[in-house]
N, C-alpha and C positions, 0 to 999 in steps of 0.2 A: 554580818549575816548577809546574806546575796538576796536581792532583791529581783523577784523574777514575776514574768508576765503571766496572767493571772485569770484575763479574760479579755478578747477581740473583740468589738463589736461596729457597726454601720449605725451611723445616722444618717439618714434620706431627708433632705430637705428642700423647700422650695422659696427662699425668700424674695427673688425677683424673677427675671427672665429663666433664667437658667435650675435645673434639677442639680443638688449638689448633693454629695455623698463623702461625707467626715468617719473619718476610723477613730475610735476609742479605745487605746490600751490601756487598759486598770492593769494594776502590780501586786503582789503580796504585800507592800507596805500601803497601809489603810488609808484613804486620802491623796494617793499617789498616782496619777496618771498621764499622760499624755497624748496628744489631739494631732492626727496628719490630713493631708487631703488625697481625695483620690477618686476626684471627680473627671471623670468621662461620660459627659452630660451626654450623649448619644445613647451611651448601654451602661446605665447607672446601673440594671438589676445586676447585669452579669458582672460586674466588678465585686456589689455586696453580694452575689453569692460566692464571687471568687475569695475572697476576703473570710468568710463568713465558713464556707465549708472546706477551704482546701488550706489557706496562708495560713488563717487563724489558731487552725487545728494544731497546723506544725510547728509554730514558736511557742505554744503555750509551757510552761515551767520554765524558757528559756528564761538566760541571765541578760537583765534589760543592757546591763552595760557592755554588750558584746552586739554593738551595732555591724559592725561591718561583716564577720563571721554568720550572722544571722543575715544580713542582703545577699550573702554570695549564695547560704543555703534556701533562701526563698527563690533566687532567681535560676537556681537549675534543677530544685525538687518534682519540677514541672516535666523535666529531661528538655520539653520545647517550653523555647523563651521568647523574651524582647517581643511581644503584643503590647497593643495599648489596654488590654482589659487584665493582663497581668502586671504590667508595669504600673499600672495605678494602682492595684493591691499592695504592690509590696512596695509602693509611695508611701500608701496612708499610715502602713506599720512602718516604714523605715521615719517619716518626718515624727510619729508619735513618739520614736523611742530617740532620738534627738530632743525633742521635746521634753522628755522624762528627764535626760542626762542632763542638760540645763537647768532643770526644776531643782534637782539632787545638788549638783555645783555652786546653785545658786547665783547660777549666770546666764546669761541670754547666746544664744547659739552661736553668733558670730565671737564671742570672745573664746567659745570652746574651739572653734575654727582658727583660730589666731588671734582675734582682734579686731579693731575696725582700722579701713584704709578711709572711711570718711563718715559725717555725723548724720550723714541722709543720705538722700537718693534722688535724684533727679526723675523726673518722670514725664511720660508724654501720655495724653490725652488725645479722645478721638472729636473730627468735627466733621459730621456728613451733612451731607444736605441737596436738595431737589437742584438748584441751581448755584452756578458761582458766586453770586451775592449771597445767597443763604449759606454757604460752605465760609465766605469770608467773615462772616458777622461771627461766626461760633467760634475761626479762629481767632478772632479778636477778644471776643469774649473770656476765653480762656488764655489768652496775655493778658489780660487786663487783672486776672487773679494769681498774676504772676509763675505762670505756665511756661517755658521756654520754647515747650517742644510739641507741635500738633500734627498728629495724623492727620491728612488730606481725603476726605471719602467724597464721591456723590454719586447717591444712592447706590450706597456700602459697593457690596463686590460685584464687580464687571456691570454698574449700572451705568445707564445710557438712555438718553430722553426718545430715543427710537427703536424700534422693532421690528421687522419685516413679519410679516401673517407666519406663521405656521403651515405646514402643508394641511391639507385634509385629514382629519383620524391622527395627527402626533397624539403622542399621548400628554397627562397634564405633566406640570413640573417647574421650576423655575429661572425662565429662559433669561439668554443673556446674548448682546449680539458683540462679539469680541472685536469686530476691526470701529463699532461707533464708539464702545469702551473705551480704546487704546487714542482714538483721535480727542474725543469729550474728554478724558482725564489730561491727556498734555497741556488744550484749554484750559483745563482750570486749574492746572501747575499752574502754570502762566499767568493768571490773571490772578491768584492770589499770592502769589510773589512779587506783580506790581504794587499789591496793595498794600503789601506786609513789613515791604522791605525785605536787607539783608540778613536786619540781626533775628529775625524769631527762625526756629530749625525747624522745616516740614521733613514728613514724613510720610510715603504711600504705601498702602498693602495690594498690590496685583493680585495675591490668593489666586496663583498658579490658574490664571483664566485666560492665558494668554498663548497659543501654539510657541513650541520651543523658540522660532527662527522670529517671529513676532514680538517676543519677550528681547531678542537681542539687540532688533531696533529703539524699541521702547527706550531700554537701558541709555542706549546712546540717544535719543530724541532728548529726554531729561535732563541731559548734561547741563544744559545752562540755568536750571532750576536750580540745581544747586543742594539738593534734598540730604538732609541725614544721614539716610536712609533710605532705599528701594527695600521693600517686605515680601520674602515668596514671590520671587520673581518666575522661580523654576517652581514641579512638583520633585518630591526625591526622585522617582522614576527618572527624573529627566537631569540629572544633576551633573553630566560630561557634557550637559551646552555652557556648565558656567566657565570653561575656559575661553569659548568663544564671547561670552560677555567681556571678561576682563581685557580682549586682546581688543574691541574694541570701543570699550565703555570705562570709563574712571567714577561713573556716579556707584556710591556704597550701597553696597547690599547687606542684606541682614534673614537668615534662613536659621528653618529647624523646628517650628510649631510641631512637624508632624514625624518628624524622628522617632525611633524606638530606640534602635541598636548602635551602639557605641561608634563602630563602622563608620555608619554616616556621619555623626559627627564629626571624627577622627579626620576621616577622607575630605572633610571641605577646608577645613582647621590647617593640616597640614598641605596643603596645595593653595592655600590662602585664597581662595575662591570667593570668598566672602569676606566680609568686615565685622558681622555682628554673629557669634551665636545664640540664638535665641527658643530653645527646646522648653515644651512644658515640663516642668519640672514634677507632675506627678506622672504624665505619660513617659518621660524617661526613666522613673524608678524612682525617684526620691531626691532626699541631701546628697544623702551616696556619693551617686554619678552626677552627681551635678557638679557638686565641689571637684570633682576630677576632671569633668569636662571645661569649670572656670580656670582652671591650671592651667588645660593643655590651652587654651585661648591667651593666655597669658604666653605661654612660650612662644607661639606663634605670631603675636603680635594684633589677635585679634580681642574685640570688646565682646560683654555679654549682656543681653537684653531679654530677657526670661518674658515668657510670654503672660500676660495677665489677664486676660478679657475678663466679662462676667462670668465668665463657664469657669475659669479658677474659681474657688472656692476663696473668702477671708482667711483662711486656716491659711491657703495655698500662697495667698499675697503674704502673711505674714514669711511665710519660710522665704520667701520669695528674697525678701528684704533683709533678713541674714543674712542671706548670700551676698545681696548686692553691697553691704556694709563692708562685707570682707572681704570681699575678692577687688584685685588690685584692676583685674581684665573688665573691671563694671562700666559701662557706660550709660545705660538710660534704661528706666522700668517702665513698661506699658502699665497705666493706671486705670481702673474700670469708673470710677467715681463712685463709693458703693451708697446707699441710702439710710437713712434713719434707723430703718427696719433692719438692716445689717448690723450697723451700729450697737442696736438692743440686741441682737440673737447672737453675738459674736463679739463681747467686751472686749478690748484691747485692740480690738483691730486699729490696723496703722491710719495715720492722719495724713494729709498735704498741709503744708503751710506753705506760701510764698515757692512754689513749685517744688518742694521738694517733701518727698515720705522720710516721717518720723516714725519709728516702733513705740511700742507703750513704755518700755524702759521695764518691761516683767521678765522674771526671768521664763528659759526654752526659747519659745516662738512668741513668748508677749504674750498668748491667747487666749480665751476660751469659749465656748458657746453654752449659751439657755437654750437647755434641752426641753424643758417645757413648751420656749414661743417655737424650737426648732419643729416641735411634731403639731404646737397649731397649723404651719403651714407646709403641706404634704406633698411631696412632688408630682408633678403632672403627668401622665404617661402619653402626650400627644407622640404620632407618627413625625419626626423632623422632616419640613419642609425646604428649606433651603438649601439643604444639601442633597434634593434632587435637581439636580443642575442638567439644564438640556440647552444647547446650541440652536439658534433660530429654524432646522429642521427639523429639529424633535430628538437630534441625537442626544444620546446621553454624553456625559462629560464630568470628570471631577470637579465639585464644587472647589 
């Protein structure tokens, strides 16, 4: 008998920072469900209404084991595609019914994918801080818990211990002054690569705050740091400066947070423009295109490093970690550190031990959430601040 989808629904929740938004496909077989992410922490409603009055509508009686026939019909019923407020919809239903078929299989996703190419995951941790002693203490901190690989921040993106005034009448926003940025981050490459030594791997997120010609000094200023990783060096907009990076900068890059369309990734992948892909995986659609996009990385010769911050969802890191189990192209998972609170509202969520993420070993995605503690704690509807991003005279600018 065919087991088919039965009823869609959104969970809105707010367990720490971030607003997160969980799909829930129930099935015609009783007890039978499964759980995707498809959080776009900026425009949570319009996703669950996207989910709720247009995706959900349309798979219902479908047959759950026809994943792929069902991504390609949610991703053009629309006629217009590849948004991040649709691409997260038919995330949360694409990773649920992955989810579901590993439940039924009585396997964990990655073995319906192939298999594993290894027992964990490697992952990197963030360590910001007001000053380079305060930046170097957290990277220590986190080797010391057997970490391999830290993000380098101070005060997160394009922060910088000076400011020049504002004109008169700017209006408000969250200024940032790009060339004290780009001098103050070098500094503290440098001083905590004296401190750190060779063997621990840094890594920096630029978050596209940097003018094209300015990112391509940068790249090359870095070279004797020796980083991982450079993160969103370019924004997509600007993605035909990365041939002038490469011609003359050797330090690795790693792009794709902000990807939709296959296109882009396709186009960096195949012109080797980069070293790492790394697309959110509910903003690019789901397993789907994920697993297709860790392919074409693999032929090319590049790694993949899926994005993770708080704004993934546990749902999100779990899929997250299928993939990275199986795909041969994996190289390092951004890890948010999640809390207690996560912990309870989301069993199964994955572990670090000795720097690397383990799955629960359940089958699908490992996962589930308390729906009870998830509606005690209800998403916040603040206006996002930091992604009014204004230049020291009040211009506006991509965060």
């Amino acid at each position: 008998m065919t087991t088919t989808i039965a009823n869609v629904r959104v969970i809105l929740t707010q367990p720490g920072s971030a607003g997160l938004a969980i799909v829930k496909v129930e099935t015609s077989e009783p007890g039978l469900y499964g759980l995707g992410c498809a959080t776009f922490t900026q425009r949570l409603h319009a996703v669950a209404a996207a989910v709720e009055r247009h995706v959900g509508p349309l798979v219902l009686g479908r047959d759950v084991a026809r994943i792929e026939d069902t991504w390609q019909q949610a991703m053009v019923n629309g006629y217009w595609r590849n948004g991040p407020v649709l691409n997260n919809a038919i995330s949360g239903v694409d990773q649920a019914l992955w989810d579901i078929k590993g439940k039924q299989a009585g396997m964990p996703v990655h073995d319906l994918l192939g298999g594993r190419c290894r027992e964990a995951a490697q992952v990197y941790r963030h360590a910001d801080g007001a000053t380079p002693a305060e930046v170097t203490e957290k990277v220590l901190a986190h080797a010391a818990q057997g970490i391999r690989f830290v993000r380098v921040q101070q005060r997160l993106y394009g922060g910088s211990s000076s400011l020049p005034p504002a004109p008169p009448g700017a209006m408000p926003g969250a200024y940032y002054d790009p060339d004290a940025y780009r001098r103050e981050t070098l500094a503290l490459l440098e001083h905590v690569r004296a401190e750190v030594g060779p063997d621990l791997h840094l890594l920096h997120d630029v978050h596209e705050r940097l003018a094209p010609s300015d990112a391509v000094q940068f790249a090359r200023d870095l070279e004797p740091v020796g980083l991982y990783f450079l993160e969103d060096l370019l924004a997509p907009e600007d993605l035909e400066w990365l041939e002038r990076v490469r011609a003359v900068s050797t330090t690795p890059l790693a792009l794709g947070e902000l990807f939709n369309h296959p296109s882009e990734w396709r186009t960096v992948a195949e012109r080797r423009w980069v070293d790492f892909l790394r697309m959110h995986v509910s903003q690019m659609g789901g397993i789907t295109p994920a697993r297709k996009a860790a392919d074409l990385a693999h032929t090319y010769g590049l790694r993949t490093a899926w994005h993770g911050p708080p704004d993934t969802s546990p749902v999100g890191h779990a899929a997250n970690l299928q993939l990275d189990l199986w795909s041969p192209a994996f190289g390092v998972q951004e890890w948010y550190g999640p809390s207690e609170l996560d912990h309870a509202m989301f069993p199964g969520l994955p572990e670090v031990r000795d720097g690397y993420l383990h799955p629960s070993g359940g089958p699908g995605l490992g996962i589930d959430i308390d729906e009870t503690l998830a509606a005690q704690h209800p998403v916040r509807d603040d206006v996002v601040g930091w992604t009014q991003a204004r230049l020291p005279d009040g211009s506006p600018v991509r965060p």
